[in-house]
DODOMI-572232 format. One record per residue (C-alpha): x negated, y negated, z negated; residue in three letters; chain; residue number from 1. Coordinates in steps of 0.001 Angstrom, whole numbers, padded with zeros to 6 digits. Example, Ala and Ser with C-alpha at 12.3 -4.5 7.8 and 13.67 -1.06 7.14 Angstrom:
@xx = -012300&yy = 004500&zz = -007800&aa = ala&ch = A&i = 1
@xx = -013670&yy = 001060&zz = -007140&aa = ser&ch = A&i = 2
% end
This chain:
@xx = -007533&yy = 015283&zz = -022036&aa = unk&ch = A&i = 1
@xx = -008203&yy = 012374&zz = -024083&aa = unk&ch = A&i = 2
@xx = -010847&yy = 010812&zz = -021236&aa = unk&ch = A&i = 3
@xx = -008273&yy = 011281&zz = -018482&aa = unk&ch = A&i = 4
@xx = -005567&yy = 009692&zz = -021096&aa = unk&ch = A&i = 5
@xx = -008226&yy = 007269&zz = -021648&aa = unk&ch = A&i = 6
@xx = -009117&yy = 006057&zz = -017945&aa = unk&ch = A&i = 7
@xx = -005549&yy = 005651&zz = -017235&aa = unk&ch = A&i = 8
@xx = -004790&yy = 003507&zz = -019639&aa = unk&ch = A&i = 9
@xx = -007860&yy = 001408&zz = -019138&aa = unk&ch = A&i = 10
@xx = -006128&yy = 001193&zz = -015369&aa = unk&ch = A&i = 11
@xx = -002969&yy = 000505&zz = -016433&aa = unk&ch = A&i = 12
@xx = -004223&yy = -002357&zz = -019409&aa = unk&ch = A&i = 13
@xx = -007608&yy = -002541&zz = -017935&aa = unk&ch = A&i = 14
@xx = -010516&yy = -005205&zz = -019373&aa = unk&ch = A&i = 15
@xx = -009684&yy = -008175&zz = -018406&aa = unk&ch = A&i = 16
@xx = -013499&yy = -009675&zz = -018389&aa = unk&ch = A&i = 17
@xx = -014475&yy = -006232&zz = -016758&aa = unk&ch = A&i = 18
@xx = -015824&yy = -006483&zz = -013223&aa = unk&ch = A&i = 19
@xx = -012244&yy = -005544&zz = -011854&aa = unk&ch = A&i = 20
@xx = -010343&yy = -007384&zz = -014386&aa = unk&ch = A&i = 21
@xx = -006132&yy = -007605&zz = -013758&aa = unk&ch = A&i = 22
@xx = -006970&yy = -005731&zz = -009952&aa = unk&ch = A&i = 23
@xx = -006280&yy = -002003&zz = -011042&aa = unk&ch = A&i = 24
@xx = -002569&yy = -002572&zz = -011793&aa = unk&ch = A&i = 25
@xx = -002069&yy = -004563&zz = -008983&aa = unk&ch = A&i = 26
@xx = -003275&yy = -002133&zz = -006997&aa = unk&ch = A&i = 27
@xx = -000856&yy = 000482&zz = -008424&aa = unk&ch = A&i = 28
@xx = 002088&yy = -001743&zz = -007577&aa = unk&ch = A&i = 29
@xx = 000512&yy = -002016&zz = -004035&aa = unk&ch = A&i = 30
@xx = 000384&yy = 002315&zz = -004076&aa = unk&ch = A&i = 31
@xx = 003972&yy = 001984&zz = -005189&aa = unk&ch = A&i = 32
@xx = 005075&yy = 000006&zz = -002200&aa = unk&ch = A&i = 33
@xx = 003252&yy = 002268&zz = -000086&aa = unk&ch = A&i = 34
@xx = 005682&yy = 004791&zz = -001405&aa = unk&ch = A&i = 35
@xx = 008504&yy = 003083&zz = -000845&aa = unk&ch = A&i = 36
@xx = 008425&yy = 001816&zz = 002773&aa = unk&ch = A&i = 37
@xx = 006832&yy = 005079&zz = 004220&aa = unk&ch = A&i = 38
@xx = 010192&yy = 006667&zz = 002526&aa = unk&ch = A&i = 39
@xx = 012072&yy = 004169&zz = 004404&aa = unk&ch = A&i = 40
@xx = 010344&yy = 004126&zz = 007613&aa = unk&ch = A&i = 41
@xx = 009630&yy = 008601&zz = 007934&aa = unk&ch = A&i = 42
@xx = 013489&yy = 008979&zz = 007282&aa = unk&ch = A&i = 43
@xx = 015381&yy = 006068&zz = 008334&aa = unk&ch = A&i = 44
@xx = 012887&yy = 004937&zz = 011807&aa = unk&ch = A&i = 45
@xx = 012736&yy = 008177&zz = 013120&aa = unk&ch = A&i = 46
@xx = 009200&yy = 009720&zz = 012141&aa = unk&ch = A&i = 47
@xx = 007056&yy = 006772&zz = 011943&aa = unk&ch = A&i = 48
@xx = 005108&yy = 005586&zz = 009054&aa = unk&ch = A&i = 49
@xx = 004161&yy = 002101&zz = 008366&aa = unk&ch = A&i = 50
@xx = 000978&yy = 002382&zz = 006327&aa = unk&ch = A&i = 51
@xx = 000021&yy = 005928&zz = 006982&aa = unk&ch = A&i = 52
@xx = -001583&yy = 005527&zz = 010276&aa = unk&ch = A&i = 53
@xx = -003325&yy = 008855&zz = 010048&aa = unk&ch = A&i = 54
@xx = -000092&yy = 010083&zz = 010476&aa = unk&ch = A&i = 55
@xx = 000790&yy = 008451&zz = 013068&aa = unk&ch = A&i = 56
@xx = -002050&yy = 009386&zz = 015028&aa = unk&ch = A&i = 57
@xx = -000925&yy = 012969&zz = 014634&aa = unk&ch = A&i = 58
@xx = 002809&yy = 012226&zz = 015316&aa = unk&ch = A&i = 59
@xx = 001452&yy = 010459&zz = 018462&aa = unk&ch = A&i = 60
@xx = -000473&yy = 014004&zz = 019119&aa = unk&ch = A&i = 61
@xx = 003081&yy = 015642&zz = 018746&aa = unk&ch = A&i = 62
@xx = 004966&yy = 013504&zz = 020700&aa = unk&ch = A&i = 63
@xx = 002254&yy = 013665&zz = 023570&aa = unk&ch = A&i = 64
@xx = 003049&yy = 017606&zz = 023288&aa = unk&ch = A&i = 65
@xx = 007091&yy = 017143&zz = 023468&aa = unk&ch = A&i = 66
@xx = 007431&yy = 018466&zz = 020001&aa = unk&ch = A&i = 67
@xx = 011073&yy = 016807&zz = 019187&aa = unk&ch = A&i = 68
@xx = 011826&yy = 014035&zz = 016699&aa = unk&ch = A&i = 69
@xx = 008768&yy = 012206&zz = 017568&aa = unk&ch = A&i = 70
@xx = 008075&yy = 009026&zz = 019857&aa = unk&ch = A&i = 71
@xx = 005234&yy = 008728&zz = 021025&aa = unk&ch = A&i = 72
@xx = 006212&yy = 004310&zz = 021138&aa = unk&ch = A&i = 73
@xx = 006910&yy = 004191&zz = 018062&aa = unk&ch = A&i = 74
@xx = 003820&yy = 005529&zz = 016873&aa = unk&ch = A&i = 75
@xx = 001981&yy = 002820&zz = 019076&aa = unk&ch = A&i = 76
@xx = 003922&yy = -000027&zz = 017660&aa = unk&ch = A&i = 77
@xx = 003118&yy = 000522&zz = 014530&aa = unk&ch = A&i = 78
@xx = -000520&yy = 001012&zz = 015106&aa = unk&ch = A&i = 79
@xx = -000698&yy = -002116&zz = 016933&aa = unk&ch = A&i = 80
@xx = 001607&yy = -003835&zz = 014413&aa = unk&ch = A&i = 81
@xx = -000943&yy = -002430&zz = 011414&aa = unk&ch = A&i = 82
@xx = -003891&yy = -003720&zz = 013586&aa = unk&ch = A&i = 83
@xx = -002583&yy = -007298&zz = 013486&aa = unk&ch = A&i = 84
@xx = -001715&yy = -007179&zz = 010338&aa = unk&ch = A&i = 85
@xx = -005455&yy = -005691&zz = 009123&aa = unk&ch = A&i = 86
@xx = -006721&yy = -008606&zz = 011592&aa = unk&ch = A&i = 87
@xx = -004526&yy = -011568&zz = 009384&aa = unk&ch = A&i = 88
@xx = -005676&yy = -010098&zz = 006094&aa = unk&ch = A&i = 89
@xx = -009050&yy = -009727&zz = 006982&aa = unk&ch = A&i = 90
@xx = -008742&yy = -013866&zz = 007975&aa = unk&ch = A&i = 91
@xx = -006743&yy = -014232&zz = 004403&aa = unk&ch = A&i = 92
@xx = -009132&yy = -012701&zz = 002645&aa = unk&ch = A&i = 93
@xx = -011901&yy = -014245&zz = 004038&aa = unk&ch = A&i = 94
@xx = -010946&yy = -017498&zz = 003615&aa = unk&ch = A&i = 95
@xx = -010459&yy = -017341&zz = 000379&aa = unk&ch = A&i = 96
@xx = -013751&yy = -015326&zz = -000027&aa = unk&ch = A&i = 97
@xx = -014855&yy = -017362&zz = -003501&aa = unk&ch = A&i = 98
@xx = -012119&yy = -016251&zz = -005626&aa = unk&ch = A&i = 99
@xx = -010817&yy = -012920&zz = -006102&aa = unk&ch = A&i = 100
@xx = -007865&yy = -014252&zz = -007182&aa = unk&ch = A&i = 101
@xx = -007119&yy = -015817&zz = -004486&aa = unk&ch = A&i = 102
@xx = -007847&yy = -013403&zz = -001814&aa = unk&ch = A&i = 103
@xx = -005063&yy = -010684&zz = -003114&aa = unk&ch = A&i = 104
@xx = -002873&yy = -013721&zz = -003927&aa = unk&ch = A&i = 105
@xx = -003190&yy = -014794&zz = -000419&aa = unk&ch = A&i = 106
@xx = -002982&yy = -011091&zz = 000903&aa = unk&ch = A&i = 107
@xx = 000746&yy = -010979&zz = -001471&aa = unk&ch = A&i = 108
@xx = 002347&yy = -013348&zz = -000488&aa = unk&ch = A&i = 109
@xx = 001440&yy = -012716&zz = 003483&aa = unk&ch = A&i = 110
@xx = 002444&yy = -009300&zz = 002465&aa = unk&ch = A&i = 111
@xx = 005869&yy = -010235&zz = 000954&aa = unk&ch = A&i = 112
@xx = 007088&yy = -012422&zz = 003863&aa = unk&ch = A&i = 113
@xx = 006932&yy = -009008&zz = 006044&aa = unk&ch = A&i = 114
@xx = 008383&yy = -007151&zz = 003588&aa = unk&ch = A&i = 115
@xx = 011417&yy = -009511&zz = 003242&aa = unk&ch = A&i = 116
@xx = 011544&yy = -010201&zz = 006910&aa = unk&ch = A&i = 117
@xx = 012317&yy = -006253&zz = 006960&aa = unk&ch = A&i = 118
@xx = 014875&yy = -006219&zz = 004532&aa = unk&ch = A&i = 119
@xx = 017075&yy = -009422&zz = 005890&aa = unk&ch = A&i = 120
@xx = 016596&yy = -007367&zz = 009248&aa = unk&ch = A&i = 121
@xx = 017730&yy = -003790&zz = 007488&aa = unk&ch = A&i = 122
@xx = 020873&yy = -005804&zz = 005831&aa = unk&ch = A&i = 123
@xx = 022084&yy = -007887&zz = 008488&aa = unk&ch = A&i = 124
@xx = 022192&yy = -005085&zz = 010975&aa = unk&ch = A&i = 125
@xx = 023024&yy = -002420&zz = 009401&aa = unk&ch = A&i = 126
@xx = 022808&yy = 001439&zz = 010425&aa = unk&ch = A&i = 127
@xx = 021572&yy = 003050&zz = 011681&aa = unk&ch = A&i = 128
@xx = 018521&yy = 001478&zz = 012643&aa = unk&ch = A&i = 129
@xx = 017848&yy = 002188&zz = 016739&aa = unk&ch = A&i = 130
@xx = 016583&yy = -000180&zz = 019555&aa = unk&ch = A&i = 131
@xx = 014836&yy = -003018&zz = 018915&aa = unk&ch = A&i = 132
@xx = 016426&yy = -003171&zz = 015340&aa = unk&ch = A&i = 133
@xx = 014148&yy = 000111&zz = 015301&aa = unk&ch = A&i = 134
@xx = 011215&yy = -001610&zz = 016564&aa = unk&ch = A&i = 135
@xx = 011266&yy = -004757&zz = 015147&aa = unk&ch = A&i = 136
@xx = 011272&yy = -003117&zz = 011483&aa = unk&ch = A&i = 137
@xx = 008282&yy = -000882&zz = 012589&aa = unk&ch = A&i = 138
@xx = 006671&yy = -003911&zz = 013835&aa = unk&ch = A&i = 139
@xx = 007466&yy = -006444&zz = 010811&aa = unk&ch = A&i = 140
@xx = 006643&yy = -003430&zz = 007967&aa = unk&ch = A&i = 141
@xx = 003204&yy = -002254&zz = 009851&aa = unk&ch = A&i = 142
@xx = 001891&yy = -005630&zz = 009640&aa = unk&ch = A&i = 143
@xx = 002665&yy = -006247&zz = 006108&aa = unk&ch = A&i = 144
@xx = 001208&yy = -003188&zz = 005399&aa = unk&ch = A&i = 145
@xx = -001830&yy = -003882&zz = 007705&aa = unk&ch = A&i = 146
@xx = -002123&yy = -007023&zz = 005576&aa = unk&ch = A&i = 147
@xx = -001953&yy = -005007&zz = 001891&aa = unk&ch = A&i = 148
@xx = -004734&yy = -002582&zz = 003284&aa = unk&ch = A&i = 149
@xx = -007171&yy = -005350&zz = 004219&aa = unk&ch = A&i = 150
@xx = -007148&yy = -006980&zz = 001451&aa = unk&ch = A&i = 151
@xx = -007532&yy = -003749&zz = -000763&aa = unk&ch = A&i = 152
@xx = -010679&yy = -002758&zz = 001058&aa = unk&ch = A&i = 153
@xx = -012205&yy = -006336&zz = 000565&aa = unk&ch = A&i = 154
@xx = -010979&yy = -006136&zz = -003128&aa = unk&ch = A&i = 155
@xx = -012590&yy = -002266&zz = -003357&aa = unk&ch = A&i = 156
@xx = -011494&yy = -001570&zz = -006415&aa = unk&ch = A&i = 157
@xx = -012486&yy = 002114&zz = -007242&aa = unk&ch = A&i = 158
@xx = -010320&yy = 004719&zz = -006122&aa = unk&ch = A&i = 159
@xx = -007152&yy = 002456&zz = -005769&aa = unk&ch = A&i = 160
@xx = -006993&yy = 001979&zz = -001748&aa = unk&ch = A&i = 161
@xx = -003090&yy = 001841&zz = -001990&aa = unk&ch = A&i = 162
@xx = -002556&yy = 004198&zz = 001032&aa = unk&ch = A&i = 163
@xx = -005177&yy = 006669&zz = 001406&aa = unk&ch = A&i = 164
@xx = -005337&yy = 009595&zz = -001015&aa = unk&ch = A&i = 165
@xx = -007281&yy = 012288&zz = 000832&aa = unk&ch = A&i = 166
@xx = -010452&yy = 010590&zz = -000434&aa = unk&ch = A&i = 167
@xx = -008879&yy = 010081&zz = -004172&aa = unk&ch = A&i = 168
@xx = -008028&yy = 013928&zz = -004436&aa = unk&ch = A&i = 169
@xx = -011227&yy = 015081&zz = -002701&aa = unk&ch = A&i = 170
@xx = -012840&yy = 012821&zz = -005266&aa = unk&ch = A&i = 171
@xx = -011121&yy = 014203&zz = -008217&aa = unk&ch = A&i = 172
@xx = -011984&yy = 017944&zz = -007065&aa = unk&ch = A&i = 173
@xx = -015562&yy = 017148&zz = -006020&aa = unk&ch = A&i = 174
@xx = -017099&yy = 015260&zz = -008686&aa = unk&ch = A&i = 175
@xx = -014771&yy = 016842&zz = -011380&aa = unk&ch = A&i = 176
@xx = -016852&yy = 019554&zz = -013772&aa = unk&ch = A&i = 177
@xx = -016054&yy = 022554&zz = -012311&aa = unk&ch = A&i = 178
@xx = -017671&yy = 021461&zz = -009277&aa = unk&ch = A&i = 179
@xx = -020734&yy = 020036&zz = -011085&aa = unk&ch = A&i = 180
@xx = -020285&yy = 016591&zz = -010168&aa = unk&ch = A&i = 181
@xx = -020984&yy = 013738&zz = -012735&aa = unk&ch = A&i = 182
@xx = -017148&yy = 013590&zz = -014098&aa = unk&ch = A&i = 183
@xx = -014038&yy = 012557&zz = -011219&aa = unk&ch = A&i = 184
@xx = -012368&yy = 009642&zz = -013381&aa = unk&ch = A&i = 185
@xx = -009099&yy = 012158&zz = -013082&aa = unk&ch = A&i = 186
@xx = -007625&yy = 009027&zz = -015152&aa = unk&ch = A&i = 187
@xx = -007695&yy = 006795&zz = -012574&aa = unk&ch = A&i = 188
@xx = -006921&yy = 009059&zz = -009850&aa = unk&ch = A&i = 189
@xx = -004478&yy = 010949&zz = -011193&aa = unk&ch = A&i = 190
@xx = -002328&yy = 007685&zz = -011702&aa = unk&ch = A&i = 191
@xx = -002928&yy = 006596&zz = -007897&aa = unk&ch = A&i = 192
@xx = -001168&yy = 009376&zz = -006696&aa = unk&ch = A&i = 193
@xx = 001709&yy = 009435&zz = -009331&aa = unk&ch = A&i = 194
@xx = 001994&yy = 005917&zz = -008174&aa = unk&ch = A&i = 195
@xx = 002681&yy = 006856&zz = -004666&aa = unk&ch = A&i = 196
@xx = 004465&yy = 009978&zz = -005341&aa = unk&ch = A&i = 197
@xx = 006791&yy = 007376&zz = -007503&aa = unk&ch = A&i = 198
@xx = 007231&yy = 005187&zz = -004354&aa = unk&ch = A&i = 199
@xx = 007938&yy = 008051&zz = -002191&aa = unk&ch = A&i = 200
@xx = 010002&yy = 009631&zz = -003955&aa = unk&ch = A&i = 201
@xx = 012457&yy = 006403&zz = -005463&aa = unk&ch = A&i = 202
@xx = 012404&yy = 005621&zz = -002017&aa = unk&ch = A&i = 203
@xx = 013856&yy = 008723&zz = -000653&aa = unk&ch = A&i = 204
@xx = 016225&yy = 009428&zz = -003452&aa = unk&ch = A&i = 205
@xx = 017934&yy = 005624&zz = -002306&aa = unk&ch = A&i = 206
@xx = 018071&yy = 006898&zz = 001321&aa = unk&ch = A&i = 207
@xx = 019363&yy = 010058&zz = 000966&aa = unk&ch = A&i = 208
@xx = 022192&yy = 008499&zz = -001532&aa = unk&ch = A&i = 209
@xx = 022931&yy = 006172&zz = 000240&aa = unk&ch = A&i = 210
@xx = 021628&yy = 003184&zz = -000320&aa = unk&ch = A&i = 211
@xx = 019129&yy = 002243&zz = 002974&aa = unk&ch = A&i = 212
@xx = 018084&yy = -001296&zz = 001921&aa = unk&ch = A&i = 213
@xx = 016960&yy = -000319&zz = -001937&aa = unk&ch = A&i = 214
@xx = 013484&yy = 000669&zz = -000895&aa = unk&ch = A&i = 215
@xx = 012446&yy = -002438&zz = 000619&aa = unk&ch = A&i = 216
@xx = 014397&yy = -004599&zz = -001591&aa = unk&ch = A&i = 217
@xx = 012497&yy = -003092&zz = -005037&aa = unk&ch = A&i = 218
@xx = 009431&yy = -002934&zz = -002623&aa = unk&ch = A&i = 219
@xx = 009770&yy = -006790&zz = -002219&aa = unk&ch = A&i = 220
@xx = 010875&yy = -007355&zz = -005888&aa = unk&ch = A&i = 221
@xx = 007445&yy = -005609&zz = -007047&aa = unk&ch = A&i = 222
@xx = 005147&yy = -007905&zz = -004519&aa = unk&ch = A&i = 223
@xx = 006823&yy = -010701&zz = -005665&aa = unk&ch = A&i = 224
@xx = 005981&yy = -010210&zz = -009552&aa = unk&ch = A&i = 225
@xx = 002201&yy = -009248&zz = -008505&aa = unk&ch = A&i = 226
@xx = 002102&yy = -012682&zz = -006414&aa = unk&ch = A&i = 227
@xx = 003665&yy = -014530&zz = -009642&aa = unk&ch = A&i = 228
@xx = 000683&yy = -012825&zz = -011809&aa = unk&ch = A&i = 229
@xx = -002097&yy = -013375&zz = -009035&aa = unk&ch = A&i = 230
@xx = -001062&yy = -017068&zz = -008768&aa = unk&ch = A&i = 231
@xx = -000822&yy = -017426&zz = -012569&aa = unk&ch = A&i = 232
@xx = -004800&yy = -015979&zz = -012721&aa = unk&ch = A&i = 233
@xx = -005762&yy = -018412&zz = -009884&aa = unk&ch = A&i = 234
@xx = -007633&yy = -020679&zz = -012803&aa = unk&ch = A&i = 235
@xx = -009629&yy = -017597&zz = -014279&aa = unk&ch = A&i = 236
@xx = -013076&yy = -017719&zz = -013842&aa = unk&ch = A&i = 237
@xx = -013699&yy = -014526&zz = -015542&aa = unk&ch = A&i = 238
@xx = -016566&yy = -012102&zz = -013320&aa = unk&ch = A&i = 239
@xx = -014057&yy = -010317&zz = -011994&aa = unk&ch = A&i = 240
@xx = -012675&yy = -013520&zz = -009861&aa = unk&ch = A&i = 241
@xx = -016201&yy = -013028&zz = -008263&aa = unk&ch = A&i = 242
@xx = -016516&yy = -011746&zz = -005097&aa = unk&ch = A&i = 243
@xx = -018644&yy = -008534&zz = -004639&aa = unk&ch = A&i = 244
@xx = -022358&yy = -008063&zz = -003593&aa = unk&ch = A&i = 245
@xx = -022819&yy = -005710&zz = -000818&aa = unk&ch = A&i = 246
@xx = -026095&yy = -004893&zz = 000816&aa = unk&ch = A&i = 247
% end
């Protein structure tokens, strides 16, 4: 118990001349706002996710099959509205290709403008959400989450990829002891998925009480306090403002 306590807070107040530096918490915020707009999107948009998009090739599969609920359009929009997105991050990131720093700086604040485009949408029409009201959010939240997803898998920081957990929990089983692996860094993981669990569930518990715009409001709150702490690192020259060597 005292590694995993360990490796999470070495996450959470992580080296700041390690390779990663100031990128693992960030990255938790980023799981956190995962949380938080999937809650808003599966329960207010009818059965759509906005980052997930392996669930929304699946809901796709259901709505191809007339299982109810589902729609089959919506499903599309936000794939093609996560596509774009991943497209303008991937230009974002490159760009700024030199500097860490700048790259998830860049990637924020493309990120946040989505994200509050959404909620100025969610509180100037009000509910419920159907239409192009419907659409547009799928559309404005997929590509701000298209954006965040880029730029995490240019950033690659170890077992924080902000939407995808399958491969975090499959790590933390497979290389864990029991199955003889070389130790699964349950720290690390561990707090990835309470991070999204935390998003998820804040997220619903504003919904179901109530209170539709919350989500995306706290969603846009937390992007803009990791954009204020990317921009104030944007002098840092420390190795992990370096960008990484792949063969």
């Amino acid at each position: 118990m005292p590694v995993v306590l360990r490796e999470a807070w070495d996450t959470l107040v992580p080296d700041m001349t390690g390779r990663h530096g100031p990128l693992p918490p960030m990255m938790l915020a980023l799981t956190v706002v995962t949380g938080l707009v999937d809650a808003f999107s599966y329960l207010l948009l009818g059965h759509v996710f906005v980052a997930n998009m392996t669930g929304n090739v699946i809901f796709g599969g259901f709505a191809l099959a007339g299982a109810p609920g589902f729609s089959l359009l919506a499903s599309a929009v936000a794939l093609v509205a996560f596509v774009v997105g991943a497209v303008s991050g991937g230009l974002a990131v490159h760009v700024a290709r030199t500097h860490r720093g700048r790259q998830i700086l860049y990637a924020l604040l493309a990120e946040t403008a989505f994200v509050a485009a959404a909620l100025v949408v969610t509180a100037v029409s009000g509910g419920p959400y159907t239409g192009g009201v419907r659409f547009t959010l799928v559309a404005l939240l997929g590509i701000g989450l298209g954006v965040q997803n880029a730029a995490a898998r240019t950033l690659a920081v170890p077992d924080l990829k902000t939407t995808v957990l399958t491969l975090t929990i499959t790590g933390l089983a497979a290389d864990s002891r029991l199955a003889k692996g070389p130790g699964s860094r349950a720290g690390r993981r561990l707090l990835s998925a309470a991070a999204m669990l935390t998003g998820a569930c804040c997220g619903a518990l504003a919904v179901l009480n109530g209170h539709p715009t919350l989500p995306l409001l706290s969603a846009v709150v937390l992007l803009a306090v990791a954009s204020a702490c990317a921009a104030a690192l944007l002098r840092s020259d420390a190795p992990w403002t370096r960008p990484l060597v792949t063969a």
